[in-house]
C-alpha positions as CSV (number, residue, x, y, z in Angstrom):
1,X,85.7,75.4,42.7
2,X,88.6,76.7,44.9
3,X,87.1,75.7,48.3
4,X,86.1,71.9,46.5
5,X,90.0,72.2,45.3
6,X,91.5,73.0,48.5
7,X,89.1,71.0,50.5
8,X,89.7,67.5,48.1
9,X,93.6,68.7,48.6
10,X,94.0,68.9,52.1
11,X,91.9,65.2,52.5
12,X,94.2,63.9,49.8
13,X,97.4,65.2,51.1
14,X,97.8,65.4,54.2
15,X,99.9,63.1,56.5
16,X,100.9,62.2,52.8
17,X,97.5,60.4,51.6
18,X,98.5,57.6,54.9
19,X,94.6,58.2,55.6
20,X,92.0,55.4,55.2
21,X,89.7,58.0,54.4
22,X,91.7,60.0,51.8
23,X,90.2,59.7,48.5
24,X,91.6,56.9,46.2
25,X,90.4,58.9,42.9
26,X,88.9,61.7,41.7
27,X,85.7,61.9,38.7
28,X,85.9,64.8,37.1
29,X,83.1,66.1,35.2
30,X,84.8,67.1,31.6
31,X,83.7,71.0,31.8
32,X,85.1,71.7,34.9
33,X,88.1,69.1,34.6
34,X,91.1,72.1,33.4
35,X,89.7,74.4,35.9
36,X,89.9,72.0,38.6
37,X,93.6,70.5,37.7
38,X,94.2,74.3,38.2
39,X,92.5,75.1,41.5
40,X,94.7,71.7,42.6
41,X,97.9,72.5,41.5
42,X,97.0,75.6,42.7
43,X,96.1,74.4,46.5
44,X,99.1,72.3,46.7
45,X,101.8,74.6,46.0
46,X,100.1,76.8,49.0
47,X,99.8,74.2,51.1
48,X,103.4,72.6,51.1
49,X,105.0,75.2,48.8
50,X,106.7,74.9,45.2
51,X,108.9,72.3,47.0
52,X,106.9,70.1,49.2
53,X,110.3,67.9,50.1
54,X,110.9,70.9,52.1
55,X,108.3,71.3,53.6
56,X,107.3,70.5,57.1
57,X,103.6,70.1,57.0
58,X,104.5,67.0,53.9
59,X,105.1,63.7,55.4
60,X,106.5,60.7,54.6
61,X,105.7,57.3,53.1
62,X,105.8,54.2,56.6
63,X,108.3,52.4,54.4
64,X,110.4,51.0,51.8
65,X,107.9,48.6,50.8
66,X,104.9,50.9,50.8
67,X,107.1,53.4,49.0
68,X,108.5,51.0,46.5
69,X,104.4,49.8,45.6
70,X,103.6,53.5,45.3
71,X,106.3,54.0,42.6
72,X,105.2,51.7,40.6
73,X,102.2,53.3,39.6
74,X,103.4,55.9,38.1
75,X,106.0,53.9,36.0
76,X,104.2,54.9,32.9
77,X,101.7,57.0,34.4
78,X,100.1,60.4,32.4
79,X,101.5,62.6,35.6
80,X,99.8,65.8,35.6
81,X,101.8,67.8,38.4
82,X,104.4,66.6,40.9
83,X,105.8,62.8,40.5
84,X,108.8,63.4,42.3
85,X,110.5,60.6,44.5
86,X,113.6,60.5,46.7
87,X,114.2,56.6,48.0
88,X,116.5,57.7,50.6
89,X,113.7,60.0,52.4
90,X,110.9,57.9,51.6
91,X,109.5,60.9,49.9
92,X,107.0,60.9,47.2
93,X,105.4,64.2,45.9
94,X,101.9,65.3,46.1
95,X,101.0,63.8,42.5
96,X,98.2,64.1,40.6
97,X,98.2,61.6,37.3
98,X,95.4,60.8,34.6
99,X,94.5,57.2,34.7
100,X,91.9,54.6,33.3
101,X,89.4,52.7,34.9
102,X,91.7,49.4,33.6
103,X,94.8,50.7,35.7
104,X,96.5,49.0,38.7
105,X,96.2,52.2,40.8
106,X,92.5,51.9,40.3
107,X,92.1,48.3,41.5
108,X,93.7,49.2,45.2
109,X,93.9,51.3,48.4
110,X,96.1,53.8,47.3
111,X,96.8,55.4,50.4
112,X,100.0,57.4,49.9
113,X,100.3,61.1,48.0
114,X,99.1,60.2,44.4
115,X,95.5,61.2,43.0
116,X,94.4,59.4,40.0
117,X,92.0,61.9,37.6
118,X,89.2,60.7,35.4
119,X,87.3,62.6,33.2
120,X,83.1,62.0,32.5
121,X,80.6,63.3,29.9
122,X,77.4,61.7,31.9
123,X,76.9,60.3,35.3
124,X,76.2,56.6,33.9
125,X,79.6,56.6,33.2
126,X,81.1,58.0,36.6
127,X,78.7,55.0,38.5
128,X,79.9,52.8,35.9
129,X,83.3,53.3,37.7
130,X,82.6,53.4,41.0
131,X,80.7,50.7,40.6
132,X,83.8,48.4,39.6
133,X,85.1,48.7,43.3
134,X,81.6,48.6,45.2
135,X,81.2,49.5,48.4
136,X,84.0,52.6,49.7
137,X,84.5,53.1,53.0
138,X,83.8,56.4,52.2
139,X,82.4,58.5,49.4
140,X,82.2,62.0,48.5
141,X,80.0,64.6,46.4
142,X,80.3,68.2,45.2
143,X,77.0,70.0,44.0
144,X,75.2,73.3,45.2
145,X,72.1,71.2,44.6
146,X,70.9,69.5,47.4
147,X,69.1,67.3,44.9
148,X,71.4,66.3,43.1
149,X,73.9,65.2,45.9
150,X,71.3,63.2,47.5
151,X,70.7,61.3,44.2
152,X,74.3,60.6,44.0
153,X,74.1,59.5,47.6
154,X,71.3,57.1,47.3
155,X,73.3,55.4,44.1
156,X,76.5,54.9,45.6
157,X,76.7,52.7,48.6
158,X,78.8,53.3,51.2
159,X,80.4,52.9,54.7
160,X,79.4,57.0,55.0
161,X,79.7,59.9,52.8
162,X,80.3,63.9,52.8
163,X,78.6,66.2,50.8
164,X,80.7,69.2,50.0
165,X,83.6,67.9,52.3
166,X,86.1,64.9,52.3
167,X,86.8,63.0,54.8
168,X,85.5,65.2,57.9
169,X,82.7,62.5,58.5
170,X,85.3,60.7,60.6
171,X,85.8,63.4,63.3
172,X,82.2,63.5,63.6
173,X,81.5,61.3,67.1
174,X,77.9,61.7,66.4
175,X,78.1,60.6,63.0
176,X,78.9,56.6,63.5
177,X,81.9,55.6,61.5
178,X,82.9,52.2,59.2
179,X,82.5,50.4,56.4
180,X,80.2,48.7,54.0
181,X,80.7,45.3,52.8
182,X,84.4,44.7,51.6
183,X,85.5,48.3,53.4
184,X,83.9,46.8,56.9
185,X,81.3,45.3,58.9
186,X,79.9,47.7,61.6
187,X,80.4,51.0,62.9
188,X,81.4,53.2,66.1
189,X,81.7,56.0,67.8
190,X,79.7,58.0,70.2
191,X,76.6,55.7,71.3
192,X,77.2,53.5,68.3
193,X,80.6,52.8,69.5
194,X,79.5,52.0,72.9
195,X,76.4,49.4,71.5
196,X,79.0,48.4,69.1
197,X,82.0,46.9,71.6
198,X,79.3,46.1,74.1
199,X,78.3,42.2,74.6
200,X,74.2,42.3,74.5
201,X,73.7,39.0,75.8
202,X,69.9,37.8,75.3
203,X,68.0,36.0,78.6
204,X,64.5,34.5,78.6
205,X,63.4,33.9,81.9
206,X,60.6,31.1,82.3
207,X,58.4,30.8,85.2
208,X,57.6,27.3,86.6
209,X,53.6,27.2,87.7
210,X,52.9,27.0,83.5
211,X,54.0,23.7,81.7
212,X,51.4,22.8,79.4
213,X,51.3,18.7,78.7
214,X,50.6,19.1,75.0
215,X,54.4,20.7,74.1
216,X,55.5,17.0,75.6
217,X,55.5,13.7,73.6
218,X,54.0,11.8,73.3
219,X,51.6,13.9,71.1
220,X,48.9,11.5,69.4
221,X,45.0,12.9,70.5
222,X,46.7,16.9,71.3
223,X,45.9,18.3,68.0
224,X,42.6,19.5,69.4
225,X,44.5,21.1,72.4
226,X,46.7,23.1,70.4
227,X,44.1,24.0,68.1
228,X,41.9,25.1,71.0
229,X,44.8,26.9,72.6
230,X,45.6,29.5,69.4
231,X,42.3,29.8,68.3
């Protein structure tokens, strides 16, 4: 749970959740879901301290209008740790908030320093919300079972995945890298970048000694050519 915790934080976190490849949410199974809020809170404080405004490995949201959409998910938010905002710095803190599957924060690209939590009793439920913005750019799974992660793999489509890890796919360059659907068309890097931004242009070549008469009008009496031809 600690390595999950720190890995999901990092991901999250860093360069203050500016990533396309951060996570937008996080499902929680419901016996694991104190232990984990723990193991976060936990991670964070290490990683940026007990005052992250200080800290030089936090950034910075782009601008006031990114930072001014961010705050207003949380007006009325459950906030579980963090919350904290400073208009003047652009600074918002690493913030982890419980949320519904009807929020606004769960309809968009977060990307800034705020991780939604939901809880789940059985994995219908968890697909059932996944399934309500199809198609990530990216998903993740925790399990020790190899089984089980690829079953969750083969029921969530997506642009790529990580099993055990969050977003580390992209630094990959033999792992191709883009979306599905809504979150992209296509993908690149390493060999698939190179067939993806090069122009395959398609050339028949046609030799002149062969032109058969019957694929000319006009065509009345050639029926028992052609038929003679592909029998």
């Amino acid at each position: 749970m600690t390595v999950t915790a720190k890995r999901i934080a990092l991901a999250k976190f860093s360069n203050a959740g500016q990533m396309c490849v951060a996570p937008d949410y996080l499902l929680v199974h419901r016996s694991v879901r104190d232990r984990m809020l723990d193991e976060l809170q936990s991670c964070i404080k290490k990683f940026f301290g007990h005052n992250p405004k200080a800290s030089p490995d936090f950034g910075r949201i782009i601008n006031r209008r990114q930072f001014d959409r961010l705050i207003a998910y949380l007006e009325g938010a459950r906030i579980l740790y963090g919350g904290d905002a400073d208009a003047g710095q652009l600074y918002i803190s690493p913030t982890l908030m419980e949320t519904t599957q009807d929020a606004a924060i769960m309809r968009d690209e977060i990307f800034g320093p705020i991780l939604p939590i939901m809880v789940y009793d059985r994995d219908e439920e968890a697909l059932e919300i996944i399934s309500r913005n199809p198609n990530p750019l990216a998903f993740y799974v925790f399990s020790n079972s190899r089984s089980e992660a690829d079953t969750w793999l083969n029921a969530v489509p997506a642009g790529g995945a990580c099993v055990n890890n969050v977003s580390w796919h992209l630094t990959n360059h033999n792992l191709p890298f883009g979306g599905r659907g809504a979150s992209g068309i296509g993908a690149y890097h390493g060999k698939a970048g190179f067939d993806r931004f090069s122009h395959l242009k398609s050339v028949m070549r046609t030799p002149t000694w062969f032109d058969p008469f019957i694929k000319y009008p006009p065509f009345a009496g050639k029926l028992k050519w052609l038929k003679w031809l592909v029998r």
